[in-house]
Structure formats: C-alpha cells, structure tokens
C-alpha positions in Angstrom: -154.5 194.0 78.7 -154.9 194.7 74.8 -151.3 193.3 74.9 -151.8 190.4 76.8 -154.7 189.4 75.4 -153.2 188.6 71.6 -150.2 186.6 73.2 -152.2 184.3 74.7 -154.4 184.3 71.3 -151.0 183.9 69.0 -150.2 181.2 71.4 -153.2 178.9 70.9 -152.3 179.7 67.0 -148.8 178.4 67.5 -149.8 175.7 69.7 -152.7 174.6 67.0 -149.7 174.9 64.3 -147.3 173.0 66.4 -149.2 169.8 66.8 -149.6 168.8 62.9 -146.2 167.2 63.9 -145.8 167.0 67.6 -148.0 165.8 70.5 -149.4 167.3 73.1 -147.1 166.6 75.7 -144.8 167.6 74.1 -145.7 171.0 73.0 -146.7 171.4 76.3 -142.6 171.0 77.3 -141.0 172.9 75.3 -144.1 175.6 76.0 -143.0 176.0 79.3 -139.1 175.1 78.7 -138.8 178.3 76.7 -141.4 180.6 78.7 -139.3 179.3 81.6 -136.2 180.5 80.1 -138.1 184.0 79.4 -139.0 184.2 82.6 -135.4 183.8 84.3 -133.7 186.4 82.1 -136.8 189.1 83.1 -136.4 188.3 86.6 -132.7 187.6 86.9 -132.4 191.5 84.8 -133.0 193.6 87.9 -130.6 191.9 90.2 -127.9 191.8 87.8 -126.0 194.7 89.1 -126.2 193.8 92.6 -123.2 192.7 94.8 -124.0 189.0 95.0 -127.1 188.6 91.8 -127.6 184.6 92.8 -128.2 185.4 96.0 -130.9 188.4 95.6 -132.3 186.1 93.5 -132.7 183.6 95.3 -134.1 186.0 98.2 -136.3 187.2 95.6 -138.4 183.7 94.6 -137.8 182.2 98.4 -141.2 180.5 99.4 -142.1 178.3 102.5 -145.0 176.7 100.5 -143.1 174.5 98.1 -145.4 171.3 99.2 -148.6 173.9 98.2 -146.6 174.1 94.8 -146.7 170.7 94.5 -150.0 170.5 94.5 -150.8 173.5 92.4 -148.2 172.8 89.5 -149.6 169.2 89.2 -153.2 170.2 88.8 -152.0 173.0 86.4 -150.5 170.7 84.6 -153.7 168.8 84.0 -154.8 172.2 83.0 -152.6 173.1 80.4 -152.7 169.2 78.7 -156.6 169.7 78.4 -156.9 173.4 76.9 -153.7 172.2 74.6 -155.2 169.1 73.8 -158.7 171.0 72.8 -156.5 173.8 71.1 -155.1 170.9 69.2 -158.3 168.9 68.1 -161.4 171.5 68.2 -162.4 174.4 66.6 -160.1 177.0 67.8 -163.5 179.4 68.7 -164.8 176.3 70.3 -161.8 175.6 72.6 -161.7 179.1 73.2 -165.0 179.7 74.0 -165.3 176.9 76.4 -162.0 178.4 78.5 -164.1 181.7 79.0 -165.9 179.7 81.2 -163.3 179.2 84.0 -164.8 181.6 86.2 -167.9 179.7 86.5 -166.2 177.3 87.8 -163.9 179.9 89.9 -167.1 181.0 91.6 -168.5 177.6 92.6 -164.5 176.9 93.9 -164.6 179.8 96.2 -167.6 178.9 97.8 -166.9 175.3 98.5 -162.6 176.6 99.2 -162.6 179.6 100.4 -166.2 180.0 102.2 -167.2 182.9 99.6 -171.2 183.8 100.3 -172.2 184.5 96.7 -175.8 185.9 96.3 -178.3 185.6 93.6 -177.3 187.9 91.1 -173.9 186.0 90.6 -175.3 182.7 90.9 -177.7 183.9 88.2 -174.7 184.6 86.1 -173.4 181.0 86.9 -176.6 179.6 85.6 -176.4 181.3 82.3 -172.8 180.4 82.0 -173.9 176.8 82.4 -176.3 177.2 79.4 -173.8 178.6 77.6 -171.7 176.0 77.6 -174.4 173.7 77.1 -175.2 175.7 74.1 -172.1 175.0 72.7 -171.2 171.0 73.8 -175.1 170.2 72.7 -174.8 167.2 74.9 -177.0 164.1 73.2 -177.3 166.1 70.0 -175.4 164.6 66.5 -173.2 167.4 66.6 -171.8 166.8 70.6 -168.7 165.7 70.1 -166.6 164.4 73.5 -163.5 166.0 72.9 -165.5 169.4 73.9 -165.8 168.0 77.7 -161.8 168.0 77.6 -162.2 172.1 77.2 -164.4 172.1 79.8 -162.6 170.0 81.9 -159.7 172.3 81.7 -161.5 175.1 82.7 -162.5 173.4 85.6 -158.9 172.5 86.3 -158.1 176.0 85.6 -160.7 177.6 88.3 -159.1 175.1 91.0 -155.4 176.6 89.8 -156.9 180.3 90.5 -158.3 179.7 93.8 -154.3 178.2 94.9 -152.8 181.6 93.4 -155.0 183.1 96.0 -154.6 180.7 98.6 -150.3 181.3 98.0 -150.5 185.2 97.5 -151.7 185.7 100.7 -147.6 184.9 101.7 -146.0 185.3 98.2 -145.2 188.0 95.7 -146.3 187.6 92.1 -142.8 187.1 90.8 -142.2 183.9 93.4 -145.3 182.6 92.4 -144.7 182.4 88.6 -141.2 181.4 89.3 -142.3 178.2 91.2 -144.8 177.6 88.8 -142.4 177.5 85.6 -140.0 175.7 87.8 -142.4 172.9 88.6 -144.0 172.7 85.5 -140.7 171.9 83.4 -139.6 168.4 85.1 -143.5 167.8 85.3 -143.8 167.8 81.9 -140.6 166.6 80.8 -141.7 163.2 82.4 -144.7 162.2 80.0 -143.0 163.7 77.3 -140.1 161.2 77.1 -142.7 158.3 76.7 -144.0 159.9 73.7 -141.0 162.1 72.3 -140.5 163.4 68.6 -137.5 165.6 67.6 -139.3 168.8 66.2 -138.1 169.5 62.8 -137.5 172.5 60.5 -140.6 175.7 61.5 -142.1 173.5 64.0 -139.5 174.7 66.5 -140.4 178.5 65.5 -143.8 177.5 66.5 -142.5 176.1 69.8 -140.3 178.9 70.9 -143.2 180.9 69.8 -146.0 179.7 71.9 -143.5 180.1 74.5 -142.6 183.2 74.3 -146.2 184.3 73.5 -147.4 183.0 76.7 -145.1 184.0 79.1 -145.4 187.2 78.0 -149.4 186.8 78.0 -149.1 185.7 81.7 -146.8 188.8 82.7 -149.1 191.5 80.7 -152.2 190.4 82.2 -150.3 190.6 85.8 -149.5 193.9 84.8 -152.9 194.9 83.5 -154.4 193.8 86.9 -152.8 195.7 89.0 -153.3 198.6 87.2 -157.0 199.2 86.2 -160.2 197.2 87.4 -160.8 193.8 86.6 -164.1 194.8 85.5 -163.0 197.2 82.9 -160.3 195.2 81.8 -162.2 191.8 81.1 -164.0 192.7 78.3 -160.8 193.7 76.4 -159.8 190.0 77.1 -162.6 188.9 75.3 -161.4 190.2 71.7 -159.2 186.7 71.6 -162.3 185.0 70.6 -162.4 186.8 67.2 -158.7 187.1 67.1 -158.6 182.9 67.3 -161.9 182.8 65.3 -160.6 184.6 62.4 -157.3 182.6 62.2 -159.0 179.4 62.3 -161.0 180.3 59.4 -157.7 181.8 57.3 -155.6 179.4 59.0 -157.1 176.0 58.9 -160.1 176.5 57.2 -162.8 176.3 60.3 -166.4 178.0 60.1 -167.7 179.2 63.7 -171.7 177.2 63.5 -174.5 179.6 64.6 -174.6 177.2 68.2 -171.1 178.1 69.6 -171.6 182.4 68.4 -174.7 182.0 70.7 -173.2 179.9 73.4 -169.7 181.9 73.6 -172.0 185.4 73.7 -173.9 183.6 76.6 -170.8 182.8 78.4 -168.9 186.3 77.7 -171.5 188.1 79.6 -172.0 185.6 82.5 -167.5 186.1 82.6 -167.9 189.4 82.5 -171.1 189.8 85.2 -169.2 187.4 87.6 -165.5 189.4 87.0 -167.7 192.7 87.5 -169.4 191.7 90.5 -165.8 190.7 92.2 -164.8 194.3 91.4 -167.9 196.0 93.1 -167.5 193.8 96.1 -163.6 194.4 96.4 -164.2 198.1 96.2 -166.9 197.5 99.0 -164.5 195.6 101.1 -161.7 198.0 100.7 -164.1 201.2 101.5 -165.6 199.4 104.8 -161.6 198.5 105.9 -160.4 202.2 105.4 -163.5 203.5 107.0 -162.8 201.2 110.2 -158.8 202.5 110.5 -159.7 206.2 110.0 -163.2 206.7 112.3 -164.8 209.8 111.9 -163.7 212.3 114.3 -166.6 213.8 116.0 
C-alpha cells in the first residue's frame, strides 16, 4: 500500500509538471495511452508461453458487460478530467485533500445504488467529512475560489465509478475489469484531445510517460494491497500522499498549505478512515454470520 500510495502521489507531481505546456486533455491521453501499454505487457506476460497466447488472452479479459463499460469508462472519464484539471490549477494539498473525500460520496452512492442501510455512526462520519470539505472550499468567503468545486466534483464522479467496479465484479475478475477500463478510456480521450492537440516537446514527454507509468502501477499495488490486508489497516498508509504532494508543491512550485485546508484535510482523513473502517467491521460481520450458516453447530 506504501508502494502504491507514492505512484499515485508522483503521478499528480508529473501530471502538475506536465501541464505548464500541455492541456488537460491531453495529459489525460497520453496518461492512459502509456498506463494502457503497461498494462498489456503485465497481463499479456503470463500467457506468453501458452500454446495459442492471443487466445488465452482474450479468454482472460472476456466480459458480457461491455454496454456497463460504456457507462462506467465515460463517467470515469469525467473523473479523471476534473482531479487532472484540479491537480493542474490548485494547490496540490488542496486537490489532494478534496479527493480524500470520495468515500463520502461512496457512502451516500451505496445507499441510493446499492440499497446499503448505513447507521448513525457512519452517517456521523459523513457529516464531518462534509465540514471538512467545507473547511477547505470556504464557500462565500474571499478565499473560495471555484476551481475547488471541480475537486469535489471529481470525487463525486469518482464514488459513482467505485460503486460500477462493484456492480461489474460481482461477474468479472480484477484483471478484465482494468483491462476494459484502459481500453475504453484511450479512444475516449483521444476524441477531445484532437480538438485541442499540442505536440509535447523535449522533458514534457518524460513527464507523460511518467504519470503513466506511475499510475498504472498505483492502480495495480493498491489491488494488490487489498486483497491482502484489511482495508482498514491499510487506509491510513494511503493517507501519507498528502504530505508527500504537500511537500513537493512547496519545493516544487513554491505553494504554502493555509491553516484552513491542514484543518479541513485532518477532518476529512478521519471521517475516510471511520467510513473505510466501519466497511471492514461490517464485512468481517457478514463473512462470520455466512460461514456460521454453512457449517451449523453439531449438537
């Protein structure tokens, strides 16, 4: 998770670096053009001794809910233009900050989505993410600036996106899901690209191929990570991109972190981590009450 967690931070660095010169279409292209092309050598690796690799490929990434992708891919898109765009034009403590609050949003999604009850100790920690990002947007005040509501907004975007994994894990494997994804998100952003296209020059395709690379590998870690320890245990390492981020925009691009978005990104961190902790008990729950029902006690 340690891992994971400073890929995705090095790629908001390389994606703040990339767009002095490019625009955030386009970064977003050749982001997932070159995580794309990551992502087909790691999963084309395995099968590359078989008989016939195209085919076990192929079987490997088959799906029956390409139309679900659609959908999914499109609103991720959306997604990844927002927390680029903020990457690109806030604070990089600030856009990061306000992306911890995705599983606010993720909470409120289930319930509407999915039909999740959630009780009052979670909706408590909605409620104090709410302030936190209040805290740091300071709506009305002389320092809210509207560009912060693009963060958010992609957080929201983001907590729809994670409710569809969900929804399309129930019938596919991990591997098919990020495989459609990439897929997807390539001609999807390709389009809006060409309408505003620059030819990167010189480092700014290091920082491209970079931010690529970084978050591909991000996305595969923090799979990894998952399935290996407890979310709850693992969500606070995730939070040490915030100082990672917070100490490059300072060295990199000279940003100071006000006394505002400290409080409001604290305020957030805890509600993320309540809400990721809370899952965790209720999974275990779940789990114990379903193994409990297949193996009755023998009396």
């Amino acid at each position: 998770m340690l891992a994971s967690t400073f890929g995705f931070g090095l790629m908001a660095i390389f994606i703040r670096l990339a767009s002095a010169s490019m625009p955030t279409w386009e970064i977003a292209f050749f982001r997932v053009l070159f995580g794309f092309l990551l992502l087909l050598a790691l999963l084309a690796w395995p099968v590359r001794s078989q008989a016939q690799p195209l085919h076990a490929f192929l079987a490997r990434v088959r799906t029956t809910q390409l139309p679900r992708y659609v959908v999914r891919c499109a609103i991720g898109v959306a997604a990844m233009f927002c927390g680029f765009w903020a990457i690109a034009h806030l604070p990089l403590a600030q856009a990061i900050s306000l992306n911890y609050s995705s599983p606010i949003f993720v909470t409120i999604a289930a319930i509407l989505m999915l039909g999740e009850r959630v009780r009052v100790r979670r909706w408590a920690a909605v409620v104090g993410g709410f302030i936190g990002v209040l805290v740091i947007v300071r709506p009305g005040s002389h320092a809210f600036s509207p560009g912060s509501l693009v963060a958010v907004a992609s957080a929201m975007l983001s907590a729809l996106v994670a409710i569809q994994i969900k929804q399309l894990s129930a019938a596919d494997k991990a591997d098919t899901i990020v495989f459609w994804t990439y897929a997807l998100w390539v001609p999807m952003t390709l389009l809006p690209t060409l309408w505003v296209w620059q030819t990167p020059h010189g480092i700014t395709w290091l920082w491209l191929l970079l931010a690529g690379v970084m978050g591909t590998a991000g996305q595969l870690l923090w799979t990894r990570a998952l399935k290996l320890g407890e979310v709850s245990a693992l969500t606070p390492i995730s939070f040490t991109q915030l100082p990672v981020v917070t100490f490059a925009g300072w060295l990199l691009f000279d940003e100071v972190v006000d006394t505002p978005t400290m409080i409001g990104a604290g305020i957030i961190l805890a509600s993320a981590f309540y809400i990721a902790h809370r899952e965790s008990v209720l999974a275990r729950r779940a789990a114990s009450k379903a193994l409990s029902k297949s193996n009755p006690p023998v009396v």
